[in-house]
C-alpha positions in Angstrom: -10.7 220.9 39.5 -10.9 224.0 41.6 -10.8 224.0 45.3 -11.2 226.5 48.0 -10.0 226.1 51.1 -11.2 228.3 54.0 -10.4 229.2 57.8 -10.3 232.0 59.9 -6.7 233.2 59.9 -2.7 232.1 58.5 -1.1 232.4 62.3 1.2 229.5 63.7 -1.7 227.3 64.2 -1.9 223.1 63.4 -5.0 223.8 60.9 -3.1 226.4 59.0 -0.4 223.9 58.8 -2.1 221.5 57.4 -4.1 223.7 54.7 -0.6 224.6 53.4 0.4 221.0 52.7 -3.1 220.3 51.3 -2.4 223.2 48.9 0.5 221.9 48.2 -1.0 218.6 47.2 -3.7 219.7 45.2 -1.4 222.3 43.4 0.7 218.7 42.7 -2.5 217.1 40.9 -2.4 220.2 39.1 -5.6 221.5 40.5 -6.5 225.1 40.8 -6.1 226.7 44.1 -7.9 229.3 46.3 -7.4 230.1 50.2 -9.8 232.2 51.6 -9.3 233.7 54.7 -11.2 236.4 57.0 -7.5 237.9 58.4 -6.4 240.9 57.1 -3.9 241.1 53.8 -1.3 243.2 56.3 -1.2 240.1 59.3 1.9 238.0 59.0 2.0 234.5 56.9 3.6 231.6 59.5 3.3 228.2 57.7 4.6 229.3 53.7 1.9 229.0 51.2 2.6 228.2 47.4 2.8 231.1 44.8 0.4 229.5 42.7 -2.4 229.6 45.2 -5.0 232.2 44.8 -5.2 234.1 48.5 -7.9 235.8 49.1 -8.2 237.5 52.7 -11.7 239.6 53.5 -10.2 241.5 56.8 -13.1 240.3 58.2 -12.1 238.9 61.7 -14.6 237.8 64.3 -15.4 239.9 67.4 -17.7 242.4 69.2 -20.7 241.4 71.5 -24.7 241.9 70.3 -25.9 243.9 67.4 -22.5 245.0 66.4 -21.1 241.1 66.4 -24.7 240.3 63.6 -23.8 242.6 61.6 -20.4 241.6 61.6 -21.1 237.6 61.4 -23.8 238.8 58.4 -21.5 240.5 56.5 -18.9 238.0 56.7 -21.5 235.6 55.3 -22.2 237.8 52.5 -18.9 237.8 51.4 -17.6 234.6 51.8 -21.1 233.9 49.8 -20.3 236.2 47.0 -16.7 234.8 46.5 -17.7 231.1 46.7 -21.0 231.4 44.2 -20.4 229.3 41.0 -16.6 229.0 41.3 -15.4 226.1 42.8 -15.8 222.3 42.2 -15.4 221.8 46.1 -15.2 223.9 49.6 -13.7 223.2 52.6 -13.0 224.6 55.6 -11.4 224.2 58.9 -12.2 225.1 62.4 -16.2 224.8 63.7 -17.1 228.5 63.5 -15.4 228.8 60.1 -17.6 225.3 59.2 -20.9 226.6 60.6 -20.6 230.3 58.0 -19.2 227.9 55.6 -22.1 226.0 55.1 -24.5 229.2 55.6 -22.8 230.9 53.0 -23.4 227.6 50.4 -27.0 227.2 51.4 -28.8 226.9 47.5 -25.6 226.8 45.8 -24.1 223.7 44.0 -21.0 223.0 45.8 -20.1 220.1 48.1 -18.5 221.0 50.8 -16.0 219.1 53.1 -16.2 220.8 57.1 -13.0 219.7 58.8 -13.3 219.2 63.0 -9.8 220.5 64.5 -11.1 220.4 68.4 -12.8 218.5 70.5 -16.9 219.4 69.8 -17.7 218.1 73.1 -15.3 221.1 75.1 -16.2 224.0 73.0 -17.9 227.2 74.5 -20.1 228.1 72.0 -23.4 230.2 72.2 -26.4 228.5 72.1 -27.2 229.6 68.3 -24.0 228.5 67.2 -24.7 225.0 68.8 -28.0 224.9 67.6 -26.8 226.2 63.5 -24.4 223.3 64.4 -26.8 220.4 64.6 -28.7 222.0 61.7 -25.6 222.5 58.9 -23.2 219.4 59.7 -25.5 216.6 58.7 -25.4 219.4 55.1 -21.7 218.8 54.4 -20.5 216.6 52.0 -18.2 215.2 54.6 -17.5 216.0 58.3 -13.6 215.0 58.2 -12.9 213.9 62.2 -9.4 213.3 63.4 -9.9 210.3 65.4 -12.2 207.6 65.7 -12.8 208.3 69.3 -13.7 211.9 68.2 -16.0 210.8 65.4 -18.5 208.4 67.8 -18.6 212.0 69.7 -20.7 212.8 67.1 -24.7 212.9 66.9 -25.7 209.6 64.3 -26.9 211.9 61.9 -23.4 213.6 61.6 -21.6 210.4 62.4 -22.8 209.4 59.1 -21.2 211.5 57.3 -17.7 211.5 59.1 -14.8 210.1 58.0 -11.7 209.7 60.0 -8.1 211.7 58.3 -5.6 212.4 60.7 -2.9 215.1 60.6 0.2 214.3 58.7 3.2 214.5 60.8 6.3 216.5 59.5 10.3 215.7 60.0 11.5 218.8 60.9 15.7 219.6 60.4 15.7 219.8 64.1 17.6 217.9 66.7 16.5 217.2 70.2 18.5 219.1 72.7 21.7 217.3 73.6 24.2 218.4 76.9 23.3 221.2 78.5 21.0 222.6 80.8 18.4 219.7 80.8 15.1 221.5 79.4 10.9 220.4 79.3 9.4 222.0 77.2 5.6 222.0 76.5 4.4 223.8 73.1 1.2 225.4 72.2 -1.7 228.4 72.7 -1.4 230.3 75.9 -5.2 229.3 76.9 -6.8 227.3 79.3 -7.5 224.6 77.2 -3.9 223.9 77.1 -3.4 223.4 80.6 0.0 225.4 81.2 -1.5 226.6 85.0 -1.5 222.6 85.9 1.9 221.9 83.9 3.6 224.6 85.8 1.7 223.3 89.1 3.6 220.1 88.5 6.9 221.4 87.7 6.8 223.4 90.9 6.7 220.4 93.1 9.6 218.6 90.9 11.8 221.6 91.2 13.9 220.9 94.3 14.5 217.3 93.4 15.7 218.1 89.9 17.8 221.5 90.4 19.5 221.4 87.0 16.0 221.2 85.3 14.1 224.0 83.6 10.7 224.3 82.1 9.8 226.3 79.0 6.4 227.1 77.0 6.5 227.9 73.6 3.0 229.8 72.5 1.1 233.3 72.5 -2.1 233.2 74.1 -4.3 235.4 76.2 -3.3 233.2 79.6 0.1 234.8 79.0 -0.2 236.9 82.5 -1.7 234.9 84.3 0.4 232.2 83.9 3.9 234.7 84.1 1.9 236.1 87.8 1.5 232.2 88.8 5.1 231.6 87.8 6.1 234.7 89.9 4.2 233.6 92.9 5.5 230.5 93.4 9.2 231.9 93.2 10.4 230.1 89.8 10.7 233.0 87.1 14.7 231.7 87.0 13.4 228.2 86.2 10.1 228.8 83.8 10.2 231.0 80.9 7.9 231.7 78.2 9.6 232.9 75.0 6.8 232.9 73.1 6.2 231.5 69.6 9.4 230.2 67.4 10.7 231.9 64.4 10.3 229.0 62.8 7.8 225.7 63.0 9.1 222.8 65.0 12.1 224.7 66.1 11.5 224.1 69.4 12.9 221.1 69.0 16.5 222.0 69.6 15.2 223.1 73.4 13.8 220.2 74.4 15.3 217.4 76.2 12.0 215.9 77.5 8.1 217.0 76.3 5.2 216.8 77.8 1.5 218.0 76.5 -0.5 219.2 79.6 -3.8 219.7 77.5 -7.2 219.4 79.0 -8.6 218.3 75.8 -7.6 218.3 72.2 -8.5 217.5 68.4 -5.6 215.4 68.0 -2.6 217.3 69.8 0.3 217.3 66.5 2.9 218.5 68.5 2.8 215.3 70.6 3.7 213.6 67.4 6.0 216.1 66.0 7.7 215.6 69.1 7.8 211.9 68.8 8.9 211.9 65.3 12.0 214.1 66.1 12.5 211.1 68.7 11.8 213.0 72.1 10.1 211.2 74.5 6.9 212.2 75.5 4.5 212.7 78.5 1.2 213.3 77.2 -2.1 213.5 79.9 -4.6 211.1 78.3 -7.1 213.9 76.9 -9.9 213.1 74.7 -8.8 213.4 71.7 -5.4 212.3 70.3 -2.4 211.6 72.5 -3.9 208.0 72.9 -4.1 207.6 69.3 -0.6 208.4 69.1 1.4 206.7 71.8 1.1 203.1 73.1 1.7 203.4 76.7 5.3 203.2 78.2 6.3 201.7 74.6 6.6 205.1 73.1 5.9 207.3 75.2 4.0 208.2 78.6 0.1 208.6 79.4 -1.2 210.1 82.4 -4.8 210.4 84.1 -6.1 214.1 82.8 -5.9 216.7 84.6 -4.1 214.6 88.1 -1.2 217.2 88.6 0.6 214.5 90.9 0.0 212.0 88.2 1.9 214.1 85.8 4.4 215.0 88.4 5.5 211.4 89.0 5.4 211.1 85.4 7.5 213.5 85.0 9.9 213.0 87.6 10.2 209.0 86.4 11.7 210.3 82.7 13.4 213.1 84.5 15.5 210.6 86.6 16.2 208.2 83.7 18.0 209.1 80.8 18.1 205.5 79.7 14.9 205.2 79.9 14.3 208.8 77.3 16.0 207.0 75.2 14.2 204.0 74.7 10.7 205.5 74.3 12.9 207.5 71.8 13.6 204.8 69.9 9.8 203.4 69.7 8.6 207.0 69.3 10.2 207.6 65.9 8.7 204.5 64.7 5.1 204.8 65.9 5.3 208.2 64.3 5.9 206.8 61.2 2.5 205.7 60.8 1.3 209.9 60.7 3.9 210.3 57.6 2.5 213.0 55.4 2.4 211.3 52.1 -0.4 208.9 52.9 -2.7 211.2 55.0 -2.4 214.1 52.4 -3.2 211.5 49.7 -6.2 210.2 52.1 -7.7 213.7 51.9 -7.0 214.2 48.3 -9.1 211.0 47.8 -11.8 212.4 50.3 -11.8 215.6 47.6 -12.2 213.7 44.6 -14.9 211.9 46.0 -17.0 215.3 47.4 -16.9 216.3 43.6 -17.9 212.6 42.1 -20.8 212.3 45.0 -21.6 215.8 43.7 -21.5 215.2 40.1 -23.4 211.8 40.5 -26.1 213.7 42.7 -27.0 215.9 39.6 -27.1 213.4 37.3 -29.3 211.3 39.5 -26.5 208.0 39.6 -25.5 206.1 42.6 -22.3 207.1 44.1 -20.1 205.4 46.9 -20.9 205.4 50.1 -18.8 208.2 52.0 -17.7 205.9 54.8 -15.5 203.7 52.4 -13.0 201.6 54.4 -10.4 203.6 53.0 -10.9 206.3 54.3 -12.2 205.3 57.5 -9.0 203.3 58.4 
């Protein structure tokens, strides 16, 4: 079978994680390969993708404002149109902008495609013609693979019927949590509001007297960066909060962190919450729609807190911050409950999903029935 998988860019993001372990997979059921990507060939590679895969990168990024941004959305079609036509068994993609050019570009051609919901669809800015192509092209796809269940009854009925429910796999990283030392939090992610660093840091702030020995770092790159250093500065903590930016390597902020936290005002599923638990760190995670719920069972392996209440995070906080016995013991349950997110059965969940885009497909033509795309195995 050949496959193409497709997203914007191959940057340190949870998506382009994931597409490398699906290629991975698929190379393993000794399928053929293709990434397509709209990055340029000279932009750095962070998650390591097979030798065997075909890459194919249009240096076609998004951007610009009016005219200049149609033309530049057109021609991206175009291309992504002219690589896909008559050469694959199945698409997919990743991301909702990525989805929404995806399935314009396969409009009249014979190719199921699988759209893959990273984010929460309810808090994405979009323009209204992206919203609208949105309601038109997902009830198209093969498959609209959701994260959560709580993120799939988001969705309108008509794309609801097609969803199915595939977490992310989790990974073990070689990383242990921080031990001795300078006691460390540590919060990991993109520098943007969605992340909620400016309320993390607004917490921190009123925990810093009580816990002197304490520090706070972010991980991430992100257009907030300066606002977030000038907040930082204001409030007199620059010896206290640093942001080092990204890692050299994935999950290697591990070795920092003596006590996470994920500040997010909303997510798609929020893997470093579990990648944190699976490295047995315990966790405070503000109850966002979607993920950290589906993840931790409260004060069993980890901590949930009301969104977006700094002083509800700051107690949180301050509760694990005082208690290394209890760190450890949501430790203990953490590593267990992450279990459950190993990446053997979720990558072999979407290989299944794959198989059954092209059968669906291959029925279609030949006018048989096929299974229902909601099977209970893959909606479990």
């Amino acid at each position: 079978m050949k496959v193409a998988f497709i997203l914007s860019g191959l940057s340190a993001g949870g998506a382009e994680r994931v597409i490398s372990k699906l290629a991975e997979a698929a190379l393993g059921r000794g399928w053929d390969v293709t990434i397509i990507t709209f990055d340029s060939p000279d932009d750095p590679i962070f998650h390591a993708i097979d030798p065997r895969v075909a890459l194919v990168r249009l240096a076609l990024p998004s951007g610009g404002k009016g005219p200049a941004a149609a033309i530049r959305v057109a021609r991206r079609l175009w291309m992504l149109r002219r690589h896909l036509r008559g050469r694959f068994d199945v698409v997919i993609s990743f991301l909702t902008k990525i989805n929404v050019l995806t399935l314009l570009a396969t409009l009249g051609l014979d190719v199921p495609v699988l759209v893959s919901e990273r984010n929460n669809p309810d808090r994405q800015p979009a323009h209204p013609l992206w919203r609208c192509a949105l309601r038109y092209l997902y009830p198209r796809a093969s498959s609209i693979v959701m994260l959560t269940h709580r993120g799939r009854e988001r969705l309108r009925k008509a794309e609801r019927d097609r969803a199915i429910v595939i977490p992310n796999p989790i990974s073990a990283f070689p990383y242990l949590p921080r031990q001795g030392g300078t006691p460390q939090l540590v919060a990991v992610g993109r520098l943007d509001k969605q992340k909620g660093f400016d309320m993390l840091i607004a917490a921190f702030a009123t925990l810093s007297d009580r816990f002197p020995e304490w520090n706070l770092r972010i991980f991430g790159e992100g257009p907030e960066r300066s606002a977030l250093e000038g907040q930082v500065q204001e409030l007199g903590l620059a010896h206290r909060i640093s942001l080092p930016g990204c890692t050299a390597r994935h999950g290697e902020w591990i070795e920092e962190t003596t006590l996470f936290v994920l500040s997010s005002r909303y997510e798609g599923f929020g893997n470093v919450v579990g990648e944190a638990m699976r490295a047995g760190l315990a966790v405070v995670a503000y109850d966002c729609d979607f993920g950290p719920s589906d993840m931790i069972e409260p004060d069993v392996s980890g901590v949930l807190v009301q969104p977006e209440d700094v002083a509800a995070l700051s107690d949180a906080l301050a509760g694990l911050m005082a208690s290394p016995d209890r760190r450890r013991r949501l430790s203990a349950a953490a590593i267990e409950r992450a279990k459950q997110f190993g990446e053997s059965a979720i990558l072999e969940t979407w290989m299944r999903a794959i198989e059954m885009a092209r059968d669906e497909s291959f029925d279609s033509r030949r006018g048989a029935a096929s299974p229902s795309i909601g099977t209970p195995a893959l909606r479990s």
